[in-house]
N, C-alpha and C positions, 0 to 999 in steps of 0.2 A: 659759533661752532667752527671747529678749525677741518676745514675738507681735508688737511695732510697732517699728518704725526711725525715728530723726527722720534727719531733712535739711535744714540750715538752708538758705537762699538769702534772698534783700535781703527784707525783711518779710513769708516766706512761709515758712513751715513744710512740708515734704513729710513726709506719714505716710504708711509703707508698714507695708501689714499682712502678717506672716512669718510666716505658723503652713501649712507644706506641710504636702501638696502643693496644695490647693485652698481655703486661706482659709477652711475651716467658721468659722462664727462659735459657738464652744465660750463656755463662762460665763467662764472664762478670757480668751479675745481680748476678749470684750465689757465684762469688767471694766477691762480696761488701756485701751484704746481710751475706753471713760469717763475715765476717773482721767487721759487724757493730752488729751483733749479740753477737759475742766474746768482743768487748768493753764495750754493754750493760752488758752485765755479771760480769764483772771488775767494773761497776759504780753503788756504792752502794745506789747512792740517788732515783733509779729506783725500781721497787716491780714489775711491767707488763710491756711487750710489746703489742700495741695494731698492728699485723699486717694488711691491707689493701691497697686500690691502687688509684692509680690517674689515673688511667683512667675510667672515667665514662661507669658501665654498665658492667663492666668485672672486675676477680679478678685476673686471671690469663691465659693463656691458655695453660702451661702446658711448656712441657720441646720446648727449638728452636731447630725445626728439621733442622736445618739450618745447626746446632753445627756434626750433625751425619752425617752428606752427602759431599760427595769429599772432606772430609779430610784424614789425616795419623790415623794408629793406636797410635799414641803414644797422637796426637788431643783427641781422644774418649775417651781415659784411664784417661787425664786430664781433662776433661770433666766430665765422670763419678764419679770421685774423688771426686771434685767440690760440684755435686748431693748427694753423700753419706755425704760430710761434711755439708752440709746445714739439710740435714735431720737429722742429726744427731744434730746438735747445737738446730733444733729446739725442736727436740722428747726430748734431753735431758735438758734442759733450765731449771735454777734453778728460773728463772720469772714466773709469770704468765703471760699466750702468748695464745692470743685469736686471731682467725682472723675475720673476717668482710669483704665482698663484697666490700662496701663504708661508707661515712662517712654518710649516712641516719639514720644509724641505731645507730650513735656513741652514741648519751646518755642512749641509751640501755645498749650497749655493756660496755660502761664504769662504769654503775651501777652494771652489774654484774661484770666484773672485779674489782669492790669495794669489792664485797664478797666475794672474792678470796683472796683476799689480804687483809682480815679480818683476815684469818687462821692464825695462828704464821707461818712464813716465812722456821722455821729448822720443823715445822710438814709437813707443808704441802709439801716442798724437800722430806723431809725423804720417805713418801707415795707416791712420786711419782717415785723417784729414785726406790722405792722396787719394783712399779708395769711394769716400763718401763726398769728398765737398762737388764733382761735376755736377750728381743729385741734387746736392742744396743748393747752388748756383744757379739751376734750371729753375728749380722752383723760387727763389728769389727772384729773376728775370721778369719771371712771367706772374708773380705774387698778386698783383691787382686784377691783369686778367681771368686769373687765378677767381680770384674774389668774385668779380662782376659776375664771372660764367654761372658760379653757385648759386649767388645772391638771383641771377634770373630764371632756375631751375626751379630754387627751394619759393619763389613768388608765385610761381603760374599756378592758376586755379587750381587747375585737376592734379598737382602737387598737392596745395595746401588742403586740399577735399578726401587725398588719400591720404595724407598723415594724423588726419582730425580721426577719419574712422579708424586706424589703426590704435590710437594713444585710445580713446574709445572704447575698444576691443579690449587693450590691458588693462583697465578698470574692475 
């Protein structure tokens, strides 16, 4: 089963991400969503990504707590990785990368990712890279620290004892 869909359109990539019913972002989606993000970047006949989801009604719901509960620490650290690399490919993206709920809204969305990709491609990088890379800099510095703080959070008992009753609860 493929967690992402492409969708070509005139120099716009649409990535729908397909892992129902609510998009958890599992180590799973997070890895393919890398690995498909990082290609889009290498492929120069692309100017935007349009991200949104195939599941009707939702866009995401956020990280799978699934990934944080009765596994190892070395699970979470890879795990957490994952989450920093994703955020990072997207924060730093030399595309223009809009997301969108669903595809309702797509000829909106596409009309203004048109004016986006109006700007010359090295300005409109340049301004972004100036305003965003201090952010990702910070967090690359500090990335393992980063790591280790979660990975000792998401371990301690009475962590792991409220996320069992919570997953539990959504049953």
């Amino acid at each position: 089963m493929s967690f992402v869909l492409f969708i070509f359109k005139p120099g716009v990539t649409v990535l729908k991400l397909k892992s129902p019913p609510v998009n958890s972002l599992s180590l799973e989606l997070l890895t393919e969503l890398v690995i498909s993000l990082e290609k889009l970047e290498h492929d120069k006949t692309f100017q935007g990504i349009l991200l949104t989801s195939d599941c009707p009604g939702v866009f995401s719901a956020g990280l799978d707590l699934t990934e944080l509960c009765g596994k190892n620490p070395a699970h979470y650290a890879e795990f957490w990785k994952a989450m920093q690399e994703m955020w990072l490919r997207l924060y730093l993206s030399n595309l223009v990368l809009i997301a969108a709920i669903n595809d309702q809204v797509l000829s909106t969305v596409l009309s203004v990712m048109a004016q986006w990709m109006a700007i010359p491609d090295h300005t409109r990088q340049l301004t972004k890279n100036m305003m965003q890379k201090p952010t990702a800099d910070h967090l690359l510095k500090q990335r393992d620290t980063d790591i280790q703080y979660i990975v000792s959070v998401i371990s301690r008992d009475s962590i792991q004892k409220s996320l069992k009753t919570y997953l539990e609860k959504l049953k």
